[in-house]
TISE-610923 format. One record per residue (C-alpha): residue number from 1; residue in three letters; x negated, y negated, z. Coordinates in nm, 3 decimals. Example, Ala and Ser with C-alpha at 12.3 -4.5 7.8 and 13.67 -1.06 7.14 Angstrom:
2
1;Ala;-1.230;0.450;0.780 $
2;Ser;-1.367;0.106;0.714 $
***
This chain:
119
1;Unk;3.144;2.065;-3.973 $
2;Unk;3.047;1.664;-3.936 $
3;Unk;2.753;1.552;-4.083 $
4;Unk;2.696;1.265;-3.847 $
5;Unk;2.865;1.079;-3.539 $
6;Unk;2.880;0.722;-3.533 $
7;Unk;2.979;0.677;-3.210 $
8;Unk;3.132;0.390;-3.006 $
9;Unk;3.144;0.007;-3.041 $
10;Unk;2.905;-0.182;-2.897 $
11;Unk;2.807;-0.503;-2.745 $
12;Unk;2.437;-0.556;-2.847 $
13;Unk;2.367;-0.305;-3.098 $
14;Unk;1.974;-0.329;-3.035 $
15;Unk;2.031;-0.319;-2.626 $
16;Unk;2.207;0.044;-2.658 $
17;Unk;1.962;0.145;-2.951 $
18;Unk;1.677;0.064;-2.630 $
19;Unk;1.857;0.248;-2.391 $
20;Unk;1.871;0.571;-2.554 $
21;Unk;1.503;0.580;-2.716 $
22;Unk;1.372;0.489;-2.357 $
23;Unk;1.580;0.745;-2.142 $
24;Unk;1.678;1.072;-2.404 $
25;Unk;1.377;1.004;-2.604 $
26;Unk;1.615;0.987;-2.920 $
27;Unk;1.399;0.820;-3.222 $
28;Unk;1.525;0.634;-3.496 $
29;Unk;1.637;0.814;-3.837 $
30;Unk;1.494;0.568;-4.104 $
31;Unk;1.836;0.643;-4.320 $
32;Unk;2.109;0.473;-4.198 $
33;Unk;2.451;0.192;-4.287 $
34;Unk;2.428;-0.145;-4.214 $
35;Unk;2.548;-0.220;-3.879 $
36;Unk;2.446;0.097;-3.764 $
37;Unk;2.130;0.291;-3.558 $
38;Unk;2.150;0.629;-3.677 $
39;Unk;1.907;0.841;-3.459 $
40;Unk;1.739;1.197;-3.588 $
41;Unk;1.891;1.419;-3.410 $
42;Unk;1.932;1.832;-3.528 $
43;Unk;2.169;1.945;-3.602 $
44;Unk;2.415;1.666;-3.636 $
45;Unk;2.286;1.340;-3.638 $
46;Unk;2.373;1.067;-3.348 $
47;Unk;2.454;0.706;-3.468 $
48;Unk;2.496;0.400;-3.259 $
49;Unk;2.756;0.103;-3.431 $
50;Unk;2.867;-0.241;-3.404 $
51;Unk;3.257;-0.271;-3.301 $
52;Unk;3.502;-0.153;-3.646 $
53;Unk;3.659;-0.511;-3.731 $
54;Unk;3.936;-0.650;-3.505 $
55;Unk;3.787;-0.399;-3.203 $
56;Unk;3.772;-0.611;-2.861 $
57;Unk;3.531;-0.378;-2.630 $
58;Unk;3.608;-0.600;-2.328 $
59;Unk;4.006;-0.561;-2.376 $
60;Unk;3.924;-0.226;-2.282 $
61;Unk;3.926;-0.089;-1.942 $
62;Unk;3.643;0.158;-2.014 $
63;Unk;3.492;0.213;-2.348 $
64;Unk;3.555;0.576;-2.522 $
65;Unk;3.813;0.660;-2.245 $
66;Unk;3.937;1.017;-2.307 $
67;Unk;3.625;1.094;-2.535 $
68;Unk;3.358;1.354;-2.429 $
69;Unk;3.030;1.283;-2.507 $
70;Unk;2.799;1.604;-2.408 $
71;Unk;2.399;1.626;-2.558 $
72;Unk;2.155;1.886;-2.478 $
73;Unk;1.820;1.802;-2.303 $
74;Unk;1.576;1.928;-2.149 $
75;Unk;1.466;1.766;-1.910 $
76;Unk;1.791;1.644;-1.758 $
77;Unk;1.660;1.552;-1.365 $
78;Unk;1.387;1.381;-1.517 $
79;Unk;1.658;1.142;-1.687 $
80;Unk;1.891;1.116;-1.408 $
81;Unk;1.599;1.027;-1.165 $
82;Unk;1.469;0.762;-1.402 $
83;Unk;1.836;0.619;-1.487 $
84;Unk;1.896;0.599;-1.065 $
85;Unk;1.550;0.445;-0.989 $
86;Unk;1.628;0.172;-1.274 $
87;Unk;1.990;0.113;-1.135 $
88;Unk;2.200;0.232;-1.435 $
89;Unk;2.567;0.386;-1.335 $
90;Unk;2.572;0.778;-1.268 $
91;Unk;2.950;0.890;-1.293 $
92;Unk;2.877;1.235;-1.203 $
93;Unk;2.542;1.371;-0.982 $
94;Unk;2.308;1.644;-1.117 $
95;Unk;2.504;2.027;-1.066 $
96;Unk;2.368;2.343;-1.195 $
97;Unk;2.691;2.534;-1.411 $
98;Unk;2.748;2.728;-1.699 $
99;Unk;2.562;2.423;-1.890 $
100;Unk;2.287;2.412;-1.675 $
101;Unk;2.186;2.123;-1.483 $
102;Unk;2.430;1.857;-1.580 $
103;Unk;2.509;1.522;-1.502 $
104;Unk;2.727;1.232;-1.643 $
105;Unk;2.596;0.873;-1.665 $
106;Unk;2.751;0.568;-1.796 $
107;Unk;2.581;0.387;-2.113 $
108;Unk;2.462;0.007;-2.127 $
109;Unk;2.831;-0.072;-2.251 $
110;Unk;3.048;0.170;-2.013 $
111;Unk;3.022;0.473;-2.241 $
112;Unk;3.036;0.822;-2.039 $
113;Unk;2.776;1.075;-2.173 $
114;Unk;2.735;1.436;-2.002 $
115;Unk;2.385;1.581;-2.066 $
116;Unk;2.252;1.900;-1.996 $
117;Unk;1.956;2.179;-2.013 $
118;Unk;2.101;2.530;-2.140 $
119;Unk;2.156;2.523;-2.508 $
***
């Protein structure tokens, strides 16, 4: 089983590290590489990284294309209506389904992430 996911290049490293402690609520692990956010997160931890070497993000049509990114939350519509009102990309509207409610948004740098309630 993985002990942590570093996942994704990014563009501004302290932008996406923002983004995800103001809209999941994730908060910082005080462990961590260089180059790297790694957020404390049960039971694998979640970890936010600058681009490997040689990586060109923008040569990219979209960022992580053919990865799926799913979390658990729980309060999923309170995320997706405070993503809308602040203009950030949804890719997929809130449905209720074997997950729960779910909905897809797209990260600061074009990421796709799924979350939803039922653990």
């Amino acid at each position: 089983m993985p002990r942590r996911t570093q996942w994704g290049g990014r563009r501004d490293l302290d932008a996406s590290r923002a983004f995800y402690e103001q809209y999941l609520g994730l908060v910082r692990s005080p462990a961590g590489p260089p180059r790297a956010v790694v957020f404390d997160t049960t039971p694998i931890p979640f970890a936010l990284r600058d681009p490997a070497p040689g990586t060109d993000l923008d040569s990219a049509a979209r960022p992580g294309i053919g990865a799926a990114i799913w979390l658990h939350a729980t309060d999923v519509q309170d995320i997706h209506d405070a993503l809308t009102a602040d203009g950030h990309e949804i890719v997929a509207a809130p449905i209720d389904g074997p997950f729960g409610r779910t909905f897809t948004f797209a990260d600061p740098d074009g990421y796709h992430v799924t979350l939803h309630d039922r653990a």
